[in-house]
C-alpha positions as CSV (number, residue, x, y, z in Angstrom):
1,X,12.0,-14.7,23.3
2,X,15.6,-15.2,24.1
3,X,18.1,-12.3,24.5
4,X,20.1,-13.1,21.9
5,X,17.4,-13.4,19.7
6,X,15.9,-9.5,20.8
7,X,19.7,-8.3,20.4
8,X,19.9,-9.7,17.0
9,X,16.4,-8.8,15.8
10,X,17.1,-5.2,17.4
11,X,19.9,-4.6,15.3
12,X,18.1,-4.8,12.1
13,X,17.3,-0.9,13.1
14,X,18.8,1.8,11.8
15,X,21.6,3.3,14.9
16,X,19.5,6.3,15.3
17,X,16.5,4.6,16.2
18,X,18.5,1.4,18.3
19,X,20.1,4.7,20.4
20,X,17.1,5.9,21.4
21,X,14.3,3.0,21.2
22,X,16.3,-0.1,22.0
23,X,16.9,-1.2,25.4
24,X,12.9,-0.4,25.8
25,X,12.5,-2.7,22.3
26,X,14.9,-5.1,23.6
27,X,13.0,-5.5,26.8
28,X,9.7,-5.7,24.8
29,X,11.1,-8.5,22.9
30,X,12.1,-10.7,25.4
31,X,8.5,-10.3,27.3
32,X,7.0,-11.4,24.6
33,X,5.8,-14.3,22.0
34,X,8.5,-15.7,19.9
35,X,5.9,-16.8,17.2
36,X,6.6,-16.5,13.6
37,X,4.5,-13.8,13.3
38,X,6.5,-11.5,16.1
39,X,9.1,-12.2,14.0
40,X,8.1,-11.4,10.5
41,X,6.6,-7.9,11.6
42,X,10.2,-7.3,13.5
43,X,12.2,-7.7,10.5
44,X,9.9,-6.4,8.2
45,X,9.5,-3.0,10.5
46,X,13.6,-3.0,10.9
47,X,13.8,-2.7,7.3
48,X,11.3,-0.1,6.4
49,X,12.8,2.1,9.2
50,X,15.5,3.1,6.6
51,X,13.0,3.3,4.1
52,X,10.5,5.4,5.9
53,X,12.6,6.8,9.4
54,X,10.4,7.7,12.0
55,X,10.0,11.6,12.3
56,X,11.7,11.9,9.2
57,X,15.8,11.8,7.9
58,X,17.1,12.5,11.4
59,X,15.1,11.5,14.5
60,X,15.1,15.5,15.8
61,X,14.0,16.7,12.5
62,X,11.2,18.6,12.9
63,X,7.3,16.9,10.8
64,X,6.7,19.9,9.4
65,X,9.9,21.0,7.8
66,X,10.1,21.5,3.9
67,X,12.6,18.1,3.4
68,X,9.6,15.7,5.1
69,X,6.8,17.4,3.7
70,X,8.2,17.3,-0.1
71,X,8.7,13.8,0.4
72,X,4.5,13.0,1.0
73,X,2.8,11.2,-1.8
74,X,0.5,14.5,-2.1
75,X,3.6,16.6,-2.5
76,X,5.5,14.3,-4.5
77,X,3.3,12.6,-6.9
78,X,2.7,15.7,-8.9
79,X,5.7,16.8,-9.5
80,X,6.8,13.2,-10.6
81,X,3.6,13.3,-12.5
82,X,4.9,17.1,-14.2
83,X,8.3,15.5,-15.0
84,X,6.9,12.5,-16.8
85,X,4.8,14.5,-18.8
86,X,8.2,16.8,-19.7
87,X,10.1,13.1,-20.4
88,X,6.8,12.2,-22.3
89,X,7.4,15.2,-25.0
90,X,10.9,14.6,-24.7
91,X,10.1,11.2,-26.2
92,X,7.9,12.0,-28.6
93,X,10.3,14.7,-30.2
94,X,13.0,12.2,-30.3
95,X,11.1,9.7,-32.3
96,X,9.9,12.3,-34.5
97,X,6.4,12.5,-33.2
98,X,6.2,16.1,-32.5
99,X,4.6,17.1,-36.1
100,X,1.3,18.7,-36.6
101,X,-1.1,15.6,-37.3
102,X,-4.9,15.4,-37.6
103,X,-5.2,13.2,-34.3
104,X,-3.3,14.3,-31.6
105,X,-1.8,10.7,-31.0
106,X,-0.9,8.7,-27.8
107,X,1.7,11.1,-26.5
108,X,-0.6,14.4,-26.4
109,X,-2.8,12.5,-24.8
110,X,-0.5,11.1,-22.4
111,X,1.0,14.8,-21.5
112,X,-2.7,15.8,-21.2
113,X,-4.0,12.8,-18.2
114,X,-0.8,13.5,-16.2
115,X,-1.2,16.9,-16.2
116,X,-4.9,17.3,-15.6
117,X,-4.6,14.5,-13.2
118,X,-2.3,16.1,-11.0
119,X,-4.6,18.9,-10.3
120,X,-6.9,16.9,-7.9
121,X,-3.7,15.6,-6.1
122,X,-2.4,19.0,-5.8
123,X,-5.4,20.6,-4.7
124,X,-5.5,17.9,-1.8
125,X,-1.6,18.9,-0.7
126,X,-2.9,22.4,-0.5
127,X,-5.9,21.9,1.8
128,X,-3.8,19.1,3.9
129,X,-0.5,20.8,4.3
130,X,-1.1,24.6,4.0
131,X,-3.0,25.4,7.1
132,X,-0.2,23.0,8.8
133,X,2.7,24.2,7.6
134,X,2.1,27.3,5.4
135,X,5.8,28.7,4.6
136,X,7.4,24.9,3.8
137,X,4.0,24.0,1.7
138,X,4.4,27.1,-0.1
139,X,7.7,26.2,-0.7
140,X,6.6,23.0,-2.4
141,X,3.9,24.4,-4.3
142,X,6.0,26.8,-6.0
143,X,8.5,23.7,-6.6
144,X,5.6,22.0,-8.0
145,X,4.7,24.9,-10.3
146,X,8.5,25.2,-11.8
147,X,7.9,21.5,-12.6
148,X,4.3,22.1,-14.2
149,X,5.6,25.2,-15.9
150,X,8.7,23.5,-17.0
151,X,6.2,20.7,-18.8
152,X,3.7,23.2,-20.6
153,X,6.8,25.6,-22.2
154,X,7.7,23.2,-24.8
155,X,3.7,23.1,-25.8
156,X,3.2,26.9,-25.6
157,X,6.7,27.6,-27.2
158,X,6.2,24.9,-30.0
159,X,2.8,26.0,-30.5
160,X,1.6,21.8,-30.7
């Protein structure tokens, strides 16, 4: 591959990453094929390096503090799940669907999946993350509890 070409591609990277990765990637580049394929997995990888940075925000953050582990799926999903069930009452009592009916209807039984489903999920963050990490995982267990608590008040205080 030309050097232009590995310059250019190189600086699809995030700074923090071309600072401490680039000359080597740079090198690696021009070594190698210059097929489409190289290519497409080059830019594609450049770009998902600001989605997903490697080890984390900031390339000295430490994997196991509390800001990388509350962004895994495990750790994440159920507290998205807890909100949506909170924004799935909130929707119901805005259309008027929070009366005492004879079938529970689709909401109730929407609160209901995301909350029992996020048990499993939860119970997989635990076994994963808290021999790893056990102050930060607590930290986002009791974060996802708020959340869980924060989506059964409504039910317990409104007695539906």
């Amino acid at each position: 591959m030309s050097p232009r070409l590995a310059r250019l591609l190189t600086l699809l990277y995030p700074r923090d990453w071309r600072e401490r990765y680039g000359v080597e990637f740079e090198a690696f580049l021009e070594d190698g094929p210059d097929d489409i394929g190289t290519l497409a997995n080059v830019v594609f990888s450049g770009l998902s390096e600001y989605i997903f940075p490697t080890r984390g925000g900031t390339m000295n953050q430490p994997n196991s503090s509390f800001g990388v582990i509350v962004k895994k799926p495990s750790a994440f999903i159920p507290l998205a799940m807890s909100l949506s069930a909170l924004a799935v009452l909130g929707f119901a009592a805005m259309s008027g669907g929070l009366v005492p009916q004879k079938d529970e209807g689709a909401a109730a039984h929407l609160w209901q999946l995301l909350m029992a489903g996020q048990v499993p999920v939860l119970a997989f963050f635990a076994i994963k993350w808290l021999p790893r990490a056990p102050r930060q995982s607590l930290g986002v267990l009791a974060l996802q509890l708020v959340a869980a608590l924060a989506a059964v008040a409504p039910v317990f205080l409104l007695h539906l």
